[in-house]
Each structure stands twice: as structure tokens, then as C-alpha cells.
N, C-alpha and C positions, 0 to 999 in steps of 0.2 A: 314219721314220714318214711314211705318203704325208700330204700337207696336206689330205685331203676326212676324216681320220678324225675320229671323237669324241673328244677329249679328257675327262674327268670329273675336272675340277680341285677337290683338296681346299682347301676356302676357307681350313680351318686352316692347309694351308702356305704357302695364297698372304699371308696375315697372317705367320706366322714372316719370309717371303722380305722384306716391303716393313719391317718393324722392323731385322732385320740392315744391310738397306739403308741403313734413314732414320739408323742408330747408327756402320757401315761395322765394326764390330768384332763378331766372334759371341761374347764374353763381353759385355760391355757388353746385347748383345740379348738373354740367354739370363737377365742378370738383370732386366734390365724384363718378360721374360716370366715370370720366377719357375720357369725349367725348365732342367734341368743343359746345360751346354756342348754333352758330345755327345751326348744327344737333340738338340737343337739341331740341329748338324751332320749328324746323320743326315737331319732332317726337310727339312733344306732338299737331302741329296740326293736324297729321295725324289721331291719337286718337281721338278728337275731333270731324273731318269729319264723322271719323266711328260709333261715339255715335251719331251724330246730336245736340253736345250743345257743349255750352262751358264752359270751365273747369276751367280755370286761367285768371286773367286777371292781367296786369301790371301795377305797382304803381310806383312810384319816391322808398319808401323804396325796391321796389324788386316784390316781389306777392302778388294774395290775392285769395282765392276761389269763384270764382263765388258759386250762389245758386246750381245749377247744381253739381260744382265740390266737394261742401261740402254732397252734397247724395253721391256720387258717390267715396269719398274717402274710408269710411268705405266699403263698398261692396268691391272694386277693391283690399283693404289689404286681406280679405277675401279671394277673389279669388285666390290670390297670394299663400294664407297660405294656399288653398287647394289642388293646385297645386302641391308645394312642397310637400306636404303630400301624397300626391297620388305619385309621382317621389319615395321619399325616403323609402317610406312601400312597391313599385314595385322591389325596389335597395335591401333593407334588405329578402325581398324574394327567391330572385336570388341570395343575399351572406350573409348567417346567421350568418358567421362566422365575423361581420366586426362590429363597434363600433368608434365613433368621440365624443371624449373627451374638451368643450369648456371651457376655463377661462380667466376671465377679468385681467385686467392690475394690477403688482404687486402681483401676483397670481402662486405659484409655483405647480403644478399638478405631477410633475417630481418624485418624489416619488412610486405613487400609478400607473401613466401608466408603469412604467418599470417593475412594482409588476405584473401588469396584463398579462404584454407580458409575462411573467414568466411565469405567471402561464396556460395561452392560446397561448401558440406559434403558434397552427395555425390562428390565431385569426388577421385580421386585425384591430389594432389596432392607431389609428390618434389622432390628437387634435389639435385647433382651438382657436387663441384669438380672443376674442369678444370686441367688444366696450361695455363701463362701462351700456350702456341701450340697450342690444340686448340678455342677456341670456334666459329670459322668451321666448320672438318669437324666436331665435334660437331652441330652445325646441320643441314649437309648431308647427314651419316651419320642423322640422326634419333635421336642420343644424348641430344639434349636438346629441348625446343622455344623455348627462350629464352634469352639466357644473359643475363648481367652482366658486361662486363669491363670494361678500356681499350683506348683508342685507341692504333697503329693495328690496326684488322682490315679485311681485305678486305669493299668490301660487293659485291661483285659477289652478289647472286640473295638476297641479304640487305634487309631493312630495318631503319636502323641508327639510334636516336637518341640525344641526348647528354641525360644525366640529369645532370651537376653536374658542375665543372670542379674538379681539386687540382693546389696548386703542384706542381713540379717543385721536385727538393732537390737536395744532395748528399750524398752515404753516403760516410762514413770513419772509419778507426779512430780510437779514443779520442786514441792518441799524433800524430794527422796533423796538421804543421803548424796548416792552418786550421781545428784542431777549436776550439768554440768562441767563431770572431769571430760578432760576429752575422749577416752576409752573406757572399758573396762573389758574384765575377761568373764568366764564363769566359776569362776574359782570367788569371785568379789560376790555370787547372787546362790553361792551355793545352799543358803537357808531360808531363800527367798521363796515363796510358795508362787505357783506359775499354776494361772487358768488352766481347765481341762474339757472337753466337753465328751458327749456322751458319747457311746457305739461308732467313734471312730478312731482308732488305736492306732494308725497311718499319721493320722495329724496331729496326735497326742504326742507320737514319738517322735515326730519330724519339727514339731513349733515348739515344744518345751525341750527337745533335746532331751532325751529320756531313752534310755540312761545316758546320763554324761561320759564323756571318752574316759573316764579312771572307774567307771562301772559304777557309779553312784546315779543315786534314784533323784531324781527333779523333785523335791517337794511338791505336795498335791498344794494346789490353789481352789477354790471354788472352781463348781461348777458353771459354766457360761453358756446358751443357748444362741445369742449372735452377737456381732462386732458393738454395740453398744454397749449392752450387758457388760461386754469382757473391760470398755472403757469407763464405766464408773465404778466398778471396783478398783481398780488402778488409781485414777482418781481420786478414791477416796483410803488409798493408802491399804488395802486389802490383798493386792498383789501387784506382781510386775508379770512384765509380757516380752517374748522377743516375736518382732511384726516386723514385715517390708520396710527397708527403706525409702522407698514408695512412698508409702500410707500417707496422707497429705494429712495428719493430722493437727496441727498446730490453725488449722483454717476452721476448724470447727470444735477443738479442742485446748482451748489456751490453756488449761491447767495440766497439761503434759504438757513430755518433750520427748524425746531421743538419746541415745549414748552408743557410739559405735561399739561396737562386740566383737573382740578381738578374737582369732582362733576357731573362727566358727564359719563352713563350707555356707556359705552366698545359694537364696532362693533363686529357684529358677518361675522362669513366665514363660509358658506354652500355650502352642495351637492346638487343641485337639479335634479330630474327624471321627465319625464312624469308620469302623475300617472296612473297604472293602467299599463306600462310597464313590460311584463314578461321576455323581455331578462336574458337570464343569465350571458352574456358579462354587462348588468348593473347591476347585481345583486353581480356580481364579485367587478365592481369596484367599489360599495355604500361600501361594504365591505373593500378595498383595501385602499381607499380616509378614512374611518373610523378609520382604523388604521394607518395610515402611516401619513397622512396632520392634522398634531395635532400643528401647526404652524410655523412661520417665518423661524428657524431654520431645523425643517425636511424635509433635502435635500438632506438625499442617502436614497435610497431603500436595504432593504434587500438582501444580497446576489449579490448587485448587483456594 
């Protein structure tokens, strides 16, 4: 294909392409897309034919990016994230009045959107749980225009502030040694192997404490892809976690429990905006989230 032609790249495959990627396995991607395997596989060679290269190629563990597919991953998220960007600044054009409100798991917003409708009743008002590693490209993609999560996220092009600080714990099963005491420190779990997940080294260093304050490495624990995963390993006596004191798990988890974590700097819970966003629908609920999501507990909105 000479390199001055048109390419007309279908955005659906270039989505299918960067999921298979971001997953490295085309089962794994075909059920977060909710579409059978070989569709799937078809669809990404359709891609494929339409670039002239190829993109993935299949291992015994699942995937792996060809050279090709490793240029071509960064550009095609790009693409993606422009797309939506151009969609959602076309969309807030045509309806000024509208605002999507996103927060991560364990995360009550309930408060400050009810404050908002209040106060903008003509105002479409929405909200959106995100998975614990999508608030930042929700923001950027224009999936949301606010979200609510923890620390860390990238702020880069973000405006990020901290609305209330929660202890940091420890999660383990009912039968684990230190279930029970009333503390411990990290000095009691230093051979204790702690979840990890993949291509984010922010979170890895920030929820397993890695390295520890005496410069020692956090035991690698399993790899974990989301919040459930990470809670039947623990469960099932495989590793331990330090999670929000938040996390309402004992409601859907009775084979855990908790142990305060002594010595260890308290997560934070932040607002984040685009920055450089002038909405006044954001400007309302930075202010809204500011006063009302002062923590775990503030769960009625005024007047309401």
C-alpha cells in the first residue's frame, strides 16, 4: 500500500485492537467486549488487512504485540481519545445544560449530585462508575466531566483536589494470623506477598508501599486485573492487601476483615476536572463535592 494513500480506519477496530492489547489475550478482550472470540479475531484481522501489518500475534500465554502493533498501539489510543473528544465538545455544544459525574468503586458522590440537581434543575445531570484505572482517560476521553476517586491519578492537564483523607488498612481473611489484633504495622506483613497489577507502577508503589520506609521491596503477590480478583486471592489465603478504610467490604465479603495499619500516611479522596474547564455545571459541583463528600459517613444531601 503506497504511504500517500487514504487509509479509512474503522474506529470500532481500532477499539477491539487497543482492548486485546491493553488484556494481551483475545478471550480475556472478547469478554470485556461481550463479543464472541472469533468475531473478535476476525475483527482484528480486518484491521490489520486495512493497515497492511500485523498487529498481534498469538503465544501459548495469550498475546503479544508485534513491532508493528507496538507503534501502532499508542497512535490508535490517541485516535480514540480524539474522537471521543470531538463527539463529546460536539454533544456539550448542542446541550450546555448537561454534566456526567464519574466515581470509582466504594465511592459515594450521592450527596453532592442531588445538591446539584437542586441547585440546576434544568440541568442534565448523570454519573458513571468507573473502574479503579479509568478516571484520568475518562476525563480526557470526555466520558465524564468530573469524577471522584483516590489517590494516585495522574494530574497532568487535570485539576486535582483532595476532599477527605481514609486510613489505609489491611485486608485478610477471617483465618489470617493477624486477624483480629487490634493493629499491626509493616514490619508484622513484611513476607507477606501483596497483589500487584499490571502497567501501573503509581499504584503499585502507592497501595503495596513499595519500597517500604527501611528500603525494602513489598513481596510480589499475584497479579490482579480488578477489585474482585484481588478479593479471592486474599480469601483464599494467597495474599494480603492494604485497601481504604472505606471499602464496605464485610457487606459482600464475610470471609474478610480489616486490621488498622499503623505508620502508614492515610489515602486521600479527590475531585478531579479537566483543567482549564469553564463549565459552570463543573464549577457548581467542585463546589458541591467540596462541601458535602467530607467522608464515608456524608450520605444525605441538604434539603434533600
Amino acid at each position: 500500500m503506497p504511504e500517500s494513500a487514504p487509509v479509512d480506519l474503522d474506529l470500532r477496530l481500532v477499539r477491539y485492537f487497543t482492548v486485546v492489547a491493553d488484556h494481551r489475550h483475545f478471550g480475556r478482550a472478547a469478554a470485556a467486549l461481550r463479543i464472541a472470540q472469533p468475531s473478535l479475531s476476525r475483527q482484528i484481522r480486518r484491521l490489520e488487512q486495512e493497515l497492511g501489518a500485523r498487529l498481534l500475534d498469538r503465544t501459548p500465554q495469550g498475546s503479544r504485540l508485534t513491532e508493528a502493533g507496538e507503534v501502532f498501539l499508542p497512535r490508535a489510543k490517541a485516535l480514540l481519545r480524539s474522537a471521543a473528544q470531538a463527539a463529546a465538545q460536539t454533544r456539550a455544544a448542542a446541550r450546555p445544560s448537561r454534566i456526567t459525574i464519574g466515581y470509582t468503586t466504594n465511592l459515594i458522590v450521592t450527596p453532592a449530585v442531588r445538591e446539584l440537581r437542586r441547585q440546576h434543575p434544568e440541568a442534565d445531570v448523570r454519573s458513571l462508575h468507573l473502574p479503579w484505572n479509568e478516571p484520568r482517560d475518562a476525563l480526557l476521553d470526555h466520558r465524564v466531566d468530573a469524577v471522584v476517586t483516590r489517590l494516585p491519578i495522574g494530574t497532568d492537564q487535570l485539576n486535582v483536589t483532595i476532599l477527605y483523607d481514609e486510613p489505609r488498612v489491611l485486608l485478610v481473611p477471617l483465618d489470617h494470623r493477624l486477624a483480629g489484633k487490634e493493629s499491626v504495622t509493616l514490619d508484622d506483613i513484611a513476607g507477606e506477598p501483596v497483589p500487584r497489577v499490571s502497567d501501573n507502577p503509581a499504584w503499585n508503589a502507592y497501595w503495596r508501599i513499595d519500597p517500604r520506609p527501611d528500603g525494602s521491596r513489598a513481596p510480589d503477590g499475584p497479579l490482579v486485573a480488578d477489585v474482585e480478583d484481588k478479593f479471592e486471592l486474599i480469601a483464599s489465603g494467597q495474599a494480603v492487601a492494604i485497601v481504604p478504610a472505606g471499602d464496605s467490604l464485610r457487606s459482600f465479603r464475610p470471609d474478610l476483615t480489616t486490621v488498622a495499619l499503623d505508620g502508614v500516611e492515610p489515602s486521600h479522596v479527590v475531585v478531579a476536572t479537566r483543567a482549564g474547564d469553564r463549565s459552570r455545571l463543573v464549577a457548581a459541583f467542585r463546589r458541591c463535592a467540596d462541601a458535602l463528600l467530607t467522608g464515608p459517613r456524608s450520605l444525605i444531601a441538604p434539603g434533600g
